[in-house]
C-alpha positions in Angstrom: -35.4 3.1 -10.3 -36.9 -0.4 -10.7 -36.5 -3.1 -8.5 -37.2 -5.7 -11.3 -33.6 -5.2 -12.0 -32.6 -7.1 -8.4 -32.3 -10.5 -9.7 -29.6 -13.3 -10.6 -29.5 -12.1 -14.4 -28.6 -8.6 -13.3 -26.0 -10.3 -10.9 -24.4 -12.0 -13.9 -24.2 -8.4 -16.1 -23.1 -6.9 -13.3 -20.3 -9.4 -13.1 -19.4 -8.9 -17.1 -19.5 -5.0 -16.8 -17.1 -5.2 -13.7 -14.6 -7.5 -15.2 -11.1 -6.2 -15.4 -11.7 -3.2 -13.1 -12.3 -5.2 -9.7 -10.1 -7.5 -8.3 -11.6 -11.1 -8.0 -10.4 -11.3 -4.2 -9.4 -14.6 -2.8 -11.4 -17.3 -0.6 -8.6 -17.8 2.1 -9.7 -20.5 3.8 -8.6 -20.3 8.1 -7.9 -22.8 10.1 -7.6 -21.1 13.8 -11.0 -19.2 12.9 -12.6 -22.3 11.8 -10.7 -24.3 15.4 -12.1 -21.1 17.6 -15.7 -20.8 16.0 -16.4 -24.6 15.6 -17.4 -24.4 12.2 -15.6 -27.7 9.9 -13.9 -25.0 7.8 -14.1 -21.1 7.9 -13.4 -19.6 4.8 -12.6 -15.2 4.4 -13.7 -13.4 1.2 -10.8 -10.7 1.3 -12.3 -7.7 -0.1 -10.2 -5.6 2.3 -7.8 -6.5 -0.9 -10.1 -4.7 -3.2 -9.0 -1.9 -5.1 -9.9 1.7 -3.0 -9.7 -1.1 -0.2 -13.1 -1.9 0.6 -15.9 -3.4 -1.6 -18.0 -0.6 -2.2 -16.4 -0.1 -6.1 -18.2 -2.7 -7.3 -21.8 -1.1 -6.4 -20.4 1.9 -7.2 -19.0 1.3 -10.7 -21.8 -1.0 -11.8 -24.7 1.9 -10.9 -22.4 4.7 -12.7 -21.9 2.3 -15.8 -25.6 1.8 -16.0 -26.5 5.7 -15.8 -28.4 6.9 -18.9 -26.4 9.9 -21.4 -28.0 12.3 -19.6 -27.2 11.3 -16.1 -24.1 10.8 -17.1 -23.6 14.0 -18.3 -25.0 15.7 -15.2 -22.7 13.4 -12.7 -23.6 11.9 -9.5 -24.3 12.5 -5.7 -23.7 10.5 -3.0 -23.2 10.0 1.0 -20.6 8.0 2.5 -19.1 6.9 6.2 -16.0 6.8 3.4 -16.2 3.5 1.6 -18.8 4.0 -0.8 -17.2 7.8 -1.2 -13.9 5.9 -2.4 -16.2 3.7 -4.5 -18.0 6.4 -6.2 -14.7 8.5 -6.8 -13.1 5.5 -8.2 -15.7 4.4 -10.2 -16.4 8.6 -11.5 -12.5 8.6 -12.0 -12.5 5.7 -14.2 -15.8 6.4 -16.5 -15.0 10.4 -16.6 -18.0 11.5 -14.6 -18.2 14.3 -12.3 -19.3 13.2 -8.6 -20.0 15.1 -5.4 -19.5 13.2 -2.5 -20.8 14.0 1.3 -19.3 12.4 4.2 -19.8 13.4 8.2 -17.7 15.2 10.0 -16.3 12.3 12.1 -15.6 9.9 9.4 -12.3 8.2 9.3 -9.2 10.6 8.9 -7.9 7.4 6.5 -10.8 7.6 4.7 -11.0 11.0 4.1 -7.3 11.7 3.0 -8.0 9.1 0.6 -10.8 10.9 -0.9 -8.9 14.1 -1.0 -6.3 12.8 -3.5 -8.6 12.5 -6.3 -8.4 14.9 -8.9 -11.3 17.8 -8.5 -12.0 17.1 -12.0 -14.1 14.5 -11.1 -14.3 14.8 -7.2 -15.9 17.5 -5.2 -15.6 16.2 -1.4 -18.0 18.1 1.2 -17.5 17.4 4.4 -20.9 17.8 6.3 -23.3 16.5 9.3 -22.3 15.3 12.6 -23.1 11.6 11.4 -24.2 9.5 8.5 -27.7 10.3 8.8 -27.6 14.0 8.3 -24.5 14.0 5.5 -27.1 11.5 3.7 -29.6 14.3 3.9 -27.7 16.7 2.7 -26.7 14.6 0.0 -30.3 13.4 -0.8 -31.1 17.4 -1.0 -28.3 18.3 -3.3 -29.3 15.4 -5.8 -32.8 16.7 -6.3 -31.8 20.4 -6.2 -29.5 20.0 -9.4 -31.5 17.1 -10.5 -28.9 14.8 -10.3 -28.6 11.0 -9.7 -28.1 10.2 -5.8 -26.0 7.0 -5.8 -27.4 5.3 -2.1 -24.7 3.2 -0.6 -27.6 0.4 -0.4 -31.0 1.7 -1.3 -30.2 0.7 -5.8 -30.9 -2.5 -7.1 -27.5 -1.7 -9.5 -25.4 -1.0 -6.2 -26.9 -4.2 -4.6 -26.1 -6.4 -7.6 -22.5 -5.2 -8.1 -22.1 -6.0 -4.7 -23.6 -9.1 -5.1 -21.0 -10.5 -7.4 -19.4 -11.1 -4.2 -21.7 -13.7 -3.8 -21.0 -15.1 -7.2 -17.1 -15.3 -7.0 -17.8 -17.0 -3.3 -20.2 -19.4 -4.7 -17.9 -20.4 -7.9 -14.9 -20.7 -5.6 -16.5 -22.4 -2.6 -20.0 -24.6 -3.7 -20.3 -26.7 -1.1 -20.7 -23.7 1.8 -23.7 -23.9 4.0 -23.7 -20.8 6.2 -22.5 -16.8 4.9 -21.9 -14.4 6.9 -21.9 -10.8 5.7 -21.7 -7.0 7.7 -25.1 -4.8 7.0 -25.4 -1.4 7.7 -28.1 0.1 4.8 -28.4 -3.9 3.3 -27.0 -3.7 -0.1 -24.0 -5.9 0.0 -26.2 -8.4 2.3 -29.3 -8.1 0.1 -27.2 -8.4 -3.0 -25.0 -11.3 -1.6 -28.1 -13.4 -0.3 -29.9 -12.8 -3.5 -27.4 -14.8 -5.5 -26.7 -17.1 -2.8 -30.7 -18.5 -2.9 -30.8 -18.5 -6.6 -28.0 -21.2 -6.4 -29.3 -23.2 -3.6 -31.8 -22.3 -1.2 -30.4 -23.9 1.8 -27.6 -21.4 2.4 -28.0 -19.6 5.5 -27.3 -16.0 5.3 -26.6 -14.6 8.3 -26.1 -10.4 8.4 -23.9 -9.3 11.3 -24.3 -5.7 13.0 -22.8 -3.7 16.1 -24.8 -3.1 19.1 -23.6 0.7 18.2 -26.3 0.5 15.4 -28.2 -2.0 15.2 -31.0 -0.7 12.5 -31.5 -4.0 10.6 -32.1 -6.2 13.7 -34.3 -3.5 14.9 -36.3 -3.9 11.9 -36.3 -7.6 12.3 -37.6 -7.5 15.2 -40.6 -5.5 14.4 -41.6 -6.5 11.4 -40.5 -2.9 9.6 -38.3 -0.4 9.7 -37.6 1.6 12.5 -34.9 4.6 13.6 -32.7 3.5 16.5 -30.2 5.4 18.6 -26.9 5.2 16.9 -23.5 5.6 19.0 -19.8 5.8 17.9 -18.7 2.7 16.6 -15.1 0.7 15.0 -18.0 0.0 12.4 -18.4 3.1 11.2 -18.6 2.2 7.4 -22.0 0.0 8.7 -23.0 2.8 10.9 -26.4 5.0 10.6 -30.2 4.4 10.0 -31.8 3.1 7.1 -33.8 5.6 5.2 -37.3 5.1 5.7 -39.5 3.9 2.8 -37.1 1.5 1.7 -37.7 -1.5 0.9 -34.4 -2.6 2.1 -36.2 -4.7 5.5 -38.6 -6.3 2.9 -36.1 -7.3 0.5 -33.8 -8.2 3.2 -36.6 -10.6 5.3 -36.8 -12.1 1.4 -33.3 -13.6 1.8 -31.6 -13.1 4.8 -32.1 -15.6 7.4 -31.1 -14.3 10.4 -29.1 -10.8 11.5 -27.0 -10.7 14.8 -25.3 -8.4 16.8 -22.0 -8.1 18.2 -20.4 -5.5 20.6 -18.0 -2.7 20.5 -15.1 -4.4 23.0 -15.4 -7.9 20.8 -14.7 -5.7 16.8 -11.6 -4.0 18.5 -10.4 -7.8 19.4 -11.2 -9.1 16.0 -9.3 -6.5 14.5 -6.0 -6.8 16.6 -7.2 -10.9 16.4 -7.1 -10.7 12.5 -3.9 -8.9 12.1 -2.1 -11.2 14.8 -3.2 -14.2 13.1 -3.4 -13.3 9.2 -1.3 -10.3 9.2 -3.7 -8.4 7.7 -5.9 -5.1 8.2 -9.3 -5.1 8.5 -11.5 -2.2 10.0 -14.3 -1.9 12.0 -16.6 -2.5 9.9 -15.2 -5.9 8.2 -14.4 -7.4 11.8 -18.0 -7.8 12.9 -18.3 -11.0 11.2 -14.3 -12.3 12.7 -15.9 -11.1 16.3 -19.3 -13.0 15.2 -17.5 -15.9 14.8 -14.6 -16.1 17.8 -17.5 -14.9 20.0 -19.6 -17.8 18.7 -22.7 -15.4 18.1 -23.9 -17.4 14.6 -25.7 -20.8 16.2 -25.5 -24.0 14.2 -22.5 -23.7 12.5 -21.0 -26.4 14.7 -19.3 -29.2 12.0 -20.7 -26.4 9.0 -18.5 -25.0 6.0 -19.0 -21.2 6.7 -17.9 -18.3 4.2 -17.7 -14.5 6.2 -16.8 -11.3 3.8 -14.1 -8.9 4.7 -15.6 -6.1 3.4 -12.8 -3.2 4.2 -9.3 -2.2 5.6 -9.4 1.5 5.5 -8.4 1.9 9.4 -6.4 5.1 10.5 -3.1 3.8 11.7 -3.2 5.8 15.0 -6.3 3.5 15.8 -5.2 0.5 14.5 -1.7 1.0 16.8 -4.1 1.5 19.9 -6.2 -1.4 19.6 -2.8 -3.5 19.1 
């Protein structure tokens, strides 16, 4: 794995090879956000109207349609909160690969009967460890045990520029924006996203968003490298665990990312019932830390500013979703 392939040029390829099997979501611009945040104009990325309804396919089908013959013919490994899992099953599913796919015991119940209806042609789904950080593990161990390719939900420059085509799309649609805001959990989709975004002009701020829950990345910021923190339950799950240690993920992520703030637990459960009263739309945990960034005015210096916030997910178990309403 080479990290020469992070760069704009690999964001464009990605964006060929991806063509016609992701959605290009839409830039829905929002006026009570933009009224309640004090930004001039908030604009949403929808990828909770992505296909597997998150983001994570287009990591996940732009590393699996880069893997060598042999790779290929072996199949894939990975470890998921659920997103990346529904990624990766897609993205096998589509390209006839075989993948096995570890997520923790106390992922989401939507997220997991999801998985469970793809075929076991291409899907094995184990359900293992109390919590991200020991399914990914497990899933690390399987990998090199059959000698197989571990797909990282963030740690692969060919996951991180899939995701950035995010970036891209927002860019193309939107040139004039001055401030992004994207959830990190691991760092692909922020690393990838902020990459892009610099290439094209270098005075975007990118501005990562995290729960207090898991804070990992601002943790790192803080002290110059990574470090483990204490991770609790979270509406974020899909952002949820450590980052594995030895990644460059804080370097490359200190490269282009500006600025990572946190938000807490009580403010994502009133973005979430905020978003669907408002838009009357879904958006999980893990999508609503920017919403509760912004109507909790967390991101300075957006006052009068053209701001763009991904969406990344809406795969939220009903019987949540009707408690926090």
């Amino acid at each position: 794995m080479s990290y020469d392939e992070l760069t704009p040029t690999s964001v464009i390829a990605a964006a060929g090879r991806l063509k016609g099997y992701v959605l290009r979501t839409p830039l829905d611009a929002s006026r009570v956000l933009s009224e309640a945040s004090g930004a001039s104009e908030v604009h949403l990325k929808l990828e909770n109207l992505q296909r597997t309804g998150s983001f994570k396919i287009r990591g996940a089908l732009n590393r699996l349609f880069t893997l060598d013959e042999r790779e290929r013919a072996l199949g894939v490994v990975a470890a998921s909160a659920g997103n990346h899992a529904l990624g990766v099953a897609e993205a096998a599913t589509v390209l006839k690969l075989r993948a096995t796919l570890i997520v923790p015991k106390g992922a989401s119940s939507a997220k997991i009967a999801a998985l469970r209806r793809y075929s076991e042609e291409h899907v094995e789904l184990l359900v293992e460890g109390a919590n991200y950080d020991e399914a990914e593990c497990l899933a690390i161990q399987v990998a090199r045990q059959t000698n197989r390719r571990f797909v990282s939900p963030y740690n692969d420059p060919q996951v991180m520029v899939g995701q950035g085509t995010i970036g891209l799309e927002i860019l193309e649609d939107l040139p004039n924006v001055q401030t992004l805001l994207v959830p990190v959990g691991g760092g692909g989709l922020l690393v990838g996203i902020a990459l892009w975004a610099k290439a094209i002009n270098r005075q975007i701020r990118v501005v990562g968003v995290q729960s207090t829950a898991s804070p990992s990345m601002r943790a790192a910021f803080a002290a110059g490298h990574l470090v483990t923190v204490q991770v609790t339950d979270s509406l974020a799950d899909g952002i949820s665990g450590n980052i594995e240690l030895g990644s460059p993920m804080y370097d490359l992520a200190r490269e282009y990312v500006d600025e990572i703030v946190l938000v807490e637990e009580p403010e994502i459960a009133q973005a979430m019932a905020w978003y669907v009263q408002q838009h009357h739309l879904i958006v999980e945990g893990s999508g609503a830390v920017v919403l509760a960034a912004l109507l909790n005015r967390r991101v300075a210096g957006i006052t009068g500013k053209t701001v763009a916030a991904v969406l990344t997910g809406r795969n939220v178990a009903t019987e949540r979703l009707k408690a926090l309403l």
